[in-house]
PLY file of the C-alpha trace (Angstrom):
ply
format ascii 1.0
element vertex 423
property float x
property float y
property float z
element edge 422
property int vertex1
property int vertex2
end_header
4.85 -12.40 0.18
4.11 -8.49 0.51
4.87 -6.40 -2.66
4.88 -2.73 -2.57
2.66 -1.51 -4.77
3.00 1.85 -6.76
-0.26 4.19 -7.41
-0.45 3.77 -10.87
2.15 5.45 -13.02
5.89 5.98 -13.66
8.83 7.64 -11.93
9.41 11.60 -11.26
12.77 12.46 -11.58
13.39 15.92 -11.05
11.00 19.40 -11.00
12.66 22.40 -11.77
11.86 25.94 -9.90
8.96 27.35 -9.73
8.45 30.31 -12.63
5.97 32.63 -11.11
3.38 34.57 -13.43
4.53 32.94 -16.87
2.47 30.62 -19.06
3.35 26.89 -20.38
6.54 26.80 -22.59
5.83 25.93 -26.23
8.16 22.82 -25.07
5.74 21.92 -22.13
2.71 22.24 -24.04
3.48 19.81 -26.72
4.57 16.94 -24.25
1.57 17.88 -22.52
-0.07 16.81 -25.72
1.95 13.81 -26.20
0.92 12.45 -23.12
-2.52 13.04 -24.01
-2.01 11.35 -27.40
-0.38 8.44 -25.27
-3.87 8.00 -23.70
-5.45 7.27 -26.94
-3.11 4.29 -27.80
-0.08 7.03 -29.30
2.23 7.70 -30.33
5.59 5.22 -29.46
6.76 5.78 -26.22
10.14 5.63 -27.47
9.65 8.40 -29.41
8.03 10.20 -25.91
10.77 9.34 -23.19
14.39 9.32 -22.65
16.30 5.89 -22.67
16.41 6.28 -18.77
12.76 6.97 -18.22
12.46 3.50 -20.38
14.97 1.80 -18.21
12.79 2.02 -15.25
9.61 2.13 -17.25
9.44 -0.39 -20.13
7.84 0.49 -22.90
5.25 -2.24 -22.47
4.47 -1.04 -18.86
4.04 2.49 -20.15
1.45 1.12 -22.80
-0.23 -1.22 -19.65
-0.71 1.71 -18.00
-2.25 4.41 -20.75
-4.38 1.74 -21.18
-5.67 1.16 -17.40
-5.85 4.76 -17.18
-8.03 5.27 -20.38
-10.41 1.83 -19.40
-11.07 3.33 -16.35
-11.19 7.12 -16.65
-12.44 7.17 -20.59
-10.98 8.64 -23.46
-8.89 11.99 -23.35
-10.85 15.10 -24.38
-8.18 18.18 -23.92
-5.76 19.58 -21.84
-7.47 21.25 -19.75
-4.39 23.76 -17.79
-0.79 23.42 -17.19
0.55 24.50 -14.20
4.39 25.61 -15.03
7.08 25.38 -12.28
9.56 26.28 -15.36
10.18 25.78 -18.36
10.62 22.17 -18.62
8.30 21.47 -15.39
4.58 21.39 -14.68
1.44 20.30 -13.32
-0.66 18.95 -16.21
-4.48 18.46 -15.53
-6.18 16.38 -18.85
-9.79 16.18 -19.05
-11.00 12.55 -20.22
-14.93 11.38 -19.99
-15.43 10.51 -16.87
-12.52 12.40 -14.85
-9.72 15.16 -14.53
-5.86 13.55 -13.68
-3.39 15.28 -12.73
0.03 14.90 -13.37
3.41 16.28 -12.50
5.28 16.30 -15.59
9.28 17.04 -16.49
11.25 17.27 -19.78
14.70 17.52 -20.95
16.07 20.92 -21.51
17.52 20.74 -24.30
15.62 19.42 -28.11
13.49 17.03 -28.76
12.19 17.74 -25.01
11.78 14.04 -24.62
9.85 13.38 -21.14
12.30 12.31 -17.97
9.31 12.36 -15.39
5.58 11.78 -15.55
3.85 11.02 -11.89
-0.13 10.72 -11.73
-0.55 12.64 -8.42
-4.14 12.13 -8.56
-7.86 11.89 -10.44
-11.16 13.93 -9.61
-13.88 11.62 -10.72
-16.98 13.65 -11.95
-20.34 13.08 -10.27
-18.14 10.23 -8.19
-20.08 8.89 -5.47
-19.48 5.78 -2.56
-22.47 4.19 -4.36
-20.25 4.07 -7.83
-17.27 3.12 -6.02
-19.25 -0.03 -3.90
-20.71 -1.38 -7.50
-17.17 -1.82 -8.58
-15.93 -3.63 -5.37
-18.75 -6.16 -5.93
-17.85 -6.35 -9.64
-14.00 -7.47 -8.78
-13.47 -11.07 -9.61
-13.29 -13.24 -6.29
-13.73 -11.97 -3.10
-13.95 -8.73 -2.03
-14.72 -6.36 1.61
-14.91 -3.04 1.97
-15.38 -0.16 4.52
-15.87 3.08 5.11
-16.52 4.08 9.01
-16.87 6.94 11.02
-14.96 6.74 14.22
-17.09 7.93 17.07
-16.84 8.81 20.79
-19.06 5.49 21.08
-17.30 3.18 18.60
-16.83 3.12 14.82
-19.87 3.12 12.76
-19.29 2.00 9.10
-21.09 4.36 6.96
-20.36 2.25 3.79
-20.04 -1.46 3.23
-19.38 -4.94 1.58
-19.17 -8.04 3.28
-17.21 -6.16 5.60
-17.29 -9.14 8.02
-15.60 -11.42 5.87
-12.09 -12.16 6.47
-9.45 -12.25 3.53
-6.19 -12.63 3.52
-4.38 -9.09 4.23
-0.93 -9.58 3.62
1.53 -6.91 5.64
-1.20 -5.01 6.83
-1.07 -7.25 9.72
1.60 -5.25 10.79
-0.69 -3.00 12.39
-1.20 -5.54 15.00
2.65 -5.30 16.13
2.42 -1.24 15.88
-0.29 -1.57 18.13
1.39 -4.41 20.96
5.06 -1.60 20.38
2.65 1.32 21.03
0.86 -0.36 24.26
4.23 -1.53 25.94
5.76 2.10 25.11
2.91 3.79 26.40
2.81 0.84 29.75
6.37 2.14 30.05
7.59 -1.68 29.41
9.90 0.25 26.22
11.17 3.30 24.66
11.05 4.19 21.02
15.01 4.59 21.27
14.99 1.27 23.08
18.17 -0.37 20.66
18.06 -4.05 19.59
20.35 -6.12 18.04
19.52 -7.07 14.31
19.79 -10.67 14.65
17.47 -12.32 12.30
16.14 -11.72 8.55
13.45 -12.04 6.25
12.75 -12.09 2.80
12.48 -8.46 0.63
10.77 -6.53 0.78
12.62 -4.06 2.60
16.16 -3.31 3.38
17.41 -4.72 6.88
17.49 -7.67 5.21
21.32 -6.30 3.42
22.00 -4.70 6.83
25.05 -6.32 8.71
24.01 -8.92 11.67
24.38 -7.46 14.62
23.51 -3.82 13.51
22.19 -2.00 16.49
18.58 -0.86 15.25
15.88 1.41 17.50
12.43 0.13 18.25
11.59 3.28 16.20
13.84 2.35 13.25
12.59 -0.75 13.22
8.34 0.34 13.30
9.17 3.11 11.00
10.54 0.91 8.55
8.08 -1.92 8.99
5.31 0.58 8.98
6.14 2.81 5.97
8.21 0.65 3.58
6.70 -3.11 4.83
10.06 -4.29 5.68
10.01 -7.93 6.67
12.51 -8.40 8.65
11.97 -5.30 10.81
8.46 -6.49 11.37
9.88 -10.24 12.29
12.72 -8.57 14.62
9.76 -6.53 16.31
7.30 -9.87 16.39
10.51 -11.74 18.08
11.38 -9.01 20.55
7.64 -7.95 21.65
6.64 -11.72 21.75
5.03 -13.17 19.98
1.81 -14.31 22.38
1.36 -10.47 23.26
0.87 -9.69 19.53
-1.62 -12.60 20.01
-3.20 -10.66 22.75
-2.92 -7.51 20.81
-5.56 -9.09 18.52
-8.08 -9.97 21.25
-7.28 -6.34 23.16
-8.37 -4.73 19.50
-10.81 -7.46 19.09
-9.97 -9.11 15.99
-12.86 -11.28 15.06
-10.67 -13.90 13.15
-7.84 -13.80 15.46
-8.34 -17.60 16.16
-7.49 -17.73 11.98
-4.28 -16.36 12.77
-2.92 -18.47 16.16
-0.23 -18.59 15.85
0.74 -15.51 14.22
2.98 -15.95 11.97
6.35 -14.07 11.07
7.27 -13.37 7.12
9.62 -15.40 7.30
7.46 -18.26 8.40
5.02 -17.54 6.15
7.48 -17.05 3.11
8.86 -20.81 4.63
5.80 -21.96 4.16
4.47 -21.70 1.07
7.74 -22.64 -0.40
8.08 -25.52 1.00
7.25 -29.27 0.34
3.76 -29.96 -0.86
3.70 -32.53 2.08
4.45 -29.92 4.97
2.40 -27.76 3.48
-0.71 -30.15 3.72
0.37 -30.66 7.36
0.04 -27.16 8.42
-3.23 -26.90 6.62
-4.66 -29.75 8.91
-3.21 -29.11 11.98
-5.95 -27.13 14.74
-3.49 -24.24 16.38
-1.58 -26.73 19.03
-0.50 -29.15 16.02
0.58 -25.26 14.43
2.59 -24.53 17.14
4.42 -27.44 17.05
5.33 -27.46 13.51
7.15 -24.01 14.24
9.70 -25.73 15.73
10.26 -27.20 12.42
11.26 -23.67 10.91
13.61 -22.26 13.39
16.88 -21.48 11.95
15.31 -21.14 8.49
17.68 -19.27 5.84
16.06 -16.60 4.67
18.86 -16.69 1.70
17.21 -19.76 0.59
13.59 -19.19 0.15
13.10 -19.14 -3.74
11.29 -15.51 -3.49
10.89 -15.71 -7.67
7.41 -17.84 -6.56
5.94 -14.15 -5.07
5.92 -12.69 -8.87
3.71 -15.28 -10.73
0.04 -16.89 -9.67
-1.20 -16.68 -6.32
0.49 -18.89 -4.00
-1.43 -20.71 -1.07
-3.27 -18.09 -0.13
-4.94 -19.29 2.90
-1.75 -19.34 4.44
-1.43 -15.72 5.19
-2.73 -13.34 8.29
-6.60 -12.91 8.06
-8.66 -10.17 8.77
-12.12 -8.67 8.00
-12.74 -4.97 7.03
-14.56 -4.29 10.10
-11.31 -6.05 12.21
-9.09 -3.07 10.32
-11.52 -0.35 11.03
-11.27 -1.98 14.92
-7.04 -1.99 14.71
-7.09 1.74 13.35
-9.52 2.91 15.51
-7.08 1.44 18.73
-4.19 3.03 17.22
-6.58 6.52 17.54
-7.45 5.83 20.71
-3.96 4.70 22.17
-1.20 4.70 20.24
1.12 7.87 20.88
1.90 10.76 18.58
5.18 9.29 17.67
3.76 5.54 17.11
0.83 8.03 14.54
3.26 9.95 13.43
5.09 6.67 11.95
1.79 5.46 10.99
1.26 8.50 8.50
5.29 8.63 6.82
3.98 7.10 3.68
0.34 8.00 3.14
0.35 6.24 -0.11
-2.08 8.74 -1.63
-1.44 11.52 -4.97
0.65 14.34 -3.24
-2.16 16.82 -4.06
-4.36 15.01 -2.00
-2.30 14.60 1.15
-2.78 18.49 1.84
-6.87 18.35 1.87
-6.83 16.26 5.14
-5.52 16.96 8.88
-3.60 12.89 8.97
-3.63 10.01 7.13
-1.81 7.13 8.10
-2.02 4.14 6.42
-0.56 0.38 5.99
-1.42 -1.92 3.10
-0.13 -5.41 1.72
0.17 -7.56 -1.19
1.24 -11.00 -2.78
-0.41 -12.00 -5.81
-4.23 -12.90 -5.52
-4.22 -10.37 -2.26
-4.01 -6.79 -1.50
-5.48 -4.99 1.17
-5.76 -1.15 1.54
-6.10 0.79 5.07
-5.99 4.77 6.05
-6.63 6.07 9.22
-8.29 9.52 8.37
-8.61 13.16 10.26
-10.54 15.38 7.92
-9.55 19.24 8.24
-12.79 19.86 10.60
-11.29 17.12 13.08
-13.85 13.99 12.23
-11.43 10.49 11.99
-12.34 8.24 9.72
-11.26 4.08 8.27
-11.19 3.61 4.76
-10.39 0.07 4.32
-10.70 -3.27 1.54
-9.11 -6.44 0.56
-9.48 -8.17 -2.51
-8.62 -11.62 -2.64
-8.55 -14.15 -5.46
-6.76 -17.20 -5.70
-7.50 -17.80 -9.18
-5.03 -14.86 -10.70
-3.38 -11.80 -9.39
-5.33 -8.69 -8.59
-4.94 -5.53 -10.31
-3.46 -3.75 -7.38
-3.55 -0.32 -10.02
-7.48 -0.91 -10.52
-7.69 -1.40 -6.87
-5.61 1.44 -5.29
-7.21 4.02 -7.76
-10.73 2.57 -6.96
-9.98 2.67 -2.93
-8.38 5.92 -3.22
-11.74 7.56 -4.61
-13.27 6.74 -1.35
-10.47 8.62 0.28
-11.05 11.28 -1.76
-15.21 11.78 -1.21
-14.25 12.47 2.85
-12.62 15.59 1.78
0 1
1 2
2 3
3 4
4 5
5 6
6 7
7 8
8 9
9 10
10 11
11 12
12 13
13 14
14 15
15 16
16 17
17 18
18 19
19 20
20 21
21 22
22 23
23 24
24 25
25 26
26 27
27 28
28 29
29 30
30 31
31 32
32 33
33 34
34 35
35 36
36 37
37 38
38 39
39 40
40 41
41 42
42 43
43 44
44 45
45 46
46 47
47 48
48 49
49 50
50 51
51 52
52 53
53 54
54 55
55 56
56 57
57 58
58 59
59 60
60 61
61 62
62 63
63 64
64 65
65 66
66 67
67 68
68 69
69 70
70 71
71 72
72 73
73 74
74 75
75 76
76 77
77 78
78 79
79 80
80 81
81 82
82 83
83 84
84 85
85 86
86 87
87 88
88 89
89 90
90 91
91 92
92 93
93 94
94 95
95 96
96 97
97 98
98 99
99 100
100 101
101 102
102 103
103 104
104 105
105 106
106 107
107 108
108 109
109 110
110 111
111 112
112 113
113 114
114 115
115 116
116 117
117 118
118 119
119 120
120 121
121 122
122 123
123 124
124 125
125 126
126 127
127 128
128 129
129 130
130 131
131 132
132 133
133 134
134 135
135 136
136 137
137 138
138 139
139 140
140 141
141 142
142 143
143 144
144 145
145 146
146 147
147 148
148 149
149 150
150 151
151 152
152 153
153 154
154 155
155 156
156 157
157 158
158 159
159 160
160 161
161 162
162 163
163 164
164 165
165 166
166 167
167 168
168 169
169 170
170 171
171 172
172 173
173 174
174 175
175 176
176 177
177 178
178 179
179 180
180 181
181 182
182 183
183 184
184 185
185 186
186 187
187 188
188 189
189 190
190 191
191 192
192 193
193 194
194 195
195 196
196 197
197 198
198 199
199 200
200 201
201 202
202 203
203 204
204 205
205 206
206 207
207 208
208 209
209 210
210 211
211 212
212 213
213 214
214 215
215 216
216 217
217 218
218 219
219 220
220 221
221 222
222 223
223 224
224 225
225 226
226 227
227 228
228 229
229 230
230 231
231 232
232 233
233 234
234 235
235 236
236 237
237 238
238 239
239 240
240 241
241 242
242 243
243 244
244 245
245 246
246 247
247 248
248 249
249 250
250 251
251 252
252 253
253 254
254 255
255 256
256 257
257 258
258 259
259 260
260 261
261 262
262 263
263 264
264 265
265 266
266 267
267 268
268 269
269 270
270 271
271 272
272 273
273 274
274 275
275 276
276 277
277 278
278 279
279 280
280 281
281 282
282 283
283 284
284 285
285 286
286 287
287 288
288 289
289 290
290 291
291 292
292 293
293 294
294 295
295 296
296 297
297 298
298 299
299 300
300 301
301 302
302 303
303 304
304 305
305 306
306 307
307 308
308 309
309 310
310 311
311 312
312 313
313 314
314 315
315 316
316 317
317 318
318 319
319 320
320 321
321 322
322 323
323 324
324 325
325 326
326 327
327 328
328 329
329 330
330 331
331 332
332 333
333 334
334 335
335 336
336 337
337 338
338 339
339 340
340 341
341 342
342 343
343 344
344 345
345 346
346 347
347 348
348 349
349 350
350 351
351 352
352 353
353 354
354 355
355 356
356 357
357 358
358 359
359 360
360 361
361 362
362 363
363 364
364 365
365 366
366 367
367 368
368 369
369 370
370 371
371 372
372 373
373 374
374 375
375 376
376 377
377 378
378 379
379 380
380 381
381 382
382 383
383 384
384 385
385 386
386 387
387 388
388 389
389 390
390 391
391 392
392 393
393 394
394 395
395 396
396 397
397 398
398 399
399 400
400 401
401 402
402 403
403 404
404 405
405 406
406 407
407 408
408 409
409 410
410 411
411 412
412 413
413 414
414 415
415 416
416 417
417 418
418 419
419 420
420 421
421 422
């Protein structure tokens, strides 16, 4: 049901400490050249990485990926710098056709230097501009919205579009919505962040309540933070069942969700997950019924075992994706422009614990929070944004295709850009 998606490359395992006024090792250069190489189709990443690197990273992912990154940034021309932080540890920055990446890069001490950590922390796109980046949203294969909106004293104004009334499905970003109803009743004084609930329901992965012992006591801000920054499931279905669900419902017309009759009744991930595994028959059903013949088929999922949901149906084709939570671009530039407005400093201060951006871009803004979701055929992408002379911004998109799986790589690279031109 929701995936969590990684920006692109690999795993960073370890930098060493910084080594002040010295120059690239011999050691550093040449796997700074390797990975280079490794852009142009060589050499074998066995020959590149340690067996551990290749036990997270496959070989066959590690060639997937070189080859996203050279389709969509061109061909490697140099090295342009390296960075050291020691002698086995570095920033690398490689010039390719179109772009500079950047890369935090880590080797083994000791010979052949093999590589134990590569991370692409980010990409400067030359002459980039939101014109580029819209002509390749309307070039993605099925359906696609996009937005980028100024958030004024008066109301957002999107600055940058496509079809950004259309709803798609959004997977977890629908989460918001419950961050939002948690945030109103703390700030109405109806709860307290510390406010402890009993764990006493689960969901499907992803997350990690879902291993936690019933009956765990959990905080309200436990439970956001870990909805919020990590997409646990059952977290967001123990907050859905202990906010209520109708107020979430109300949430959506307070933010003024323009498909919030699409999502009536709103559904938990577990429900959702119940679902589209099910029978083919109950499946019809829900498709036909209006939103009272909806409600009553809930009944028919209480007391589902989340143990039991064959989850191995998330990692193939898209799967029914109509049954999912629904929102347009402009509806997400509406839910983080109410989170702005009203939400607390701790409820935006959870909101921006994983900013799901390069590290080297995090520093060139005042905030960014952000929430996202996948399942195959759907992602959706959404920051709330302060730039460093105090102007918010959305960025926001979904791309939806029921056909195949999205490229959630192509997408988050492509989304990020926009980010990156509100520097």
């Amino acid at each position: 049901m929701t995936r969590r998606w990684l920006l692109l490359l690999l795993i960073l395992l370890g930098i060493g400490a910084p080594a002040s006024g010295q120059g690239p090792s011999p050691e550093l250069r040449a796997a700074a050249d390797r990975v280079a190489a490794l852009l142009q189709g060589g050499p074998a990443p066995a020959d590149m990485f340690t067996p551990a690197f290749l036990a997270q990273v496959p070989e066959a992912q590690v060639r997937n990926i070189a080859a996203q990154l050279g389709a969509q940034y061109g061909a490697p021309r140099r090295v342009a710098r390296i960075d050291p932080q020691s002698p086995t540890a570095g920033v690398v920055h490689i010039e390719t056709e179109r772009a500079t990446l950047h890369m935090n890069l880590v080797i083994e001490p000791q010979p052949p230097h093999r590589i134990t950590g590569l991370l692409l922390t980010g990409a400067d796109v030359r002459g980039d501009s939101m014109d580029a980046i819209l002509e390749e949203v309307r070039a993605l294969p099925g359906q696609a919205s996009f937005a980028s909106a100024a958030l004024l004293e008066g109301g957002p104004s999107v600055t940058a579009g496509h079809e950004t009334e259309r709803p798609l499905a959004i997977g977890s970003a629908f989460k918001l919505w419950i961050l939002a109803e948690l945030s109103r009743q703390v700030r109405a004084s109806e709860r307290r962040w510390s406010d402890v609930v009993t764990l006493d329901r689960r969901s499907v992965p992803f997350g990690t309540l879902q291993t936690w012992p019933q009956g765990a006591p959990v905080t309200l801000h436990t439970l956001a933070s870990l909805m919020i920054s990590v997409s646990d499931n059952t977290a967001a279905d123990m907050l859905l069942h202990t906010l209520g669900r109708d107020h979430v419902e109300r949430m959506m017309e307070r933010i003024g969700i323009a498909s919030a009759a699409r999502n009536r009744p709103l559904l938990s991930t577990l429900e959702v997950a119940a679902i589209k595994t099910g029978p083919a028959p109950a499946l019809s059903l829900w498709r036909q019924a209006d939103e009272a013949g909806r409600r009553r088929l809930l009944a028919d999922l209480a007391g589902t075992d989340a143990n039991r949901i064959d989850i191995g149906r998330f990692s193939g084709n898209p799967l029914a994706i109509d049954v999912e939570w629904h929102a347009s671009a402009s509806d997400l530039v509406r839910t983080m422009d109410w989170l702005r407005r009203n939400a607390d400093d701790t409820g935006r201060a959870i909101l921006a614990i994983n900013p799901a951006v390069p590290p080297a871009l995090r520093g060139d803004f005042a905030y960014l929070g952000y929430k996202g979701g996948s399942e195959p055929g759907v992602i959706n992408l959404t920051w709330l944004i302060r730039t460093q002379s105090g102007r918010w911004h959305v960025v926001t998109g979904s791309w939806n295709n029921p056909a195949a799986p999205v490229d959630e790589a192509r997408f988050a690279a492509l989304l990020t850009r926009a980010v990156q031109l509100l520097r």
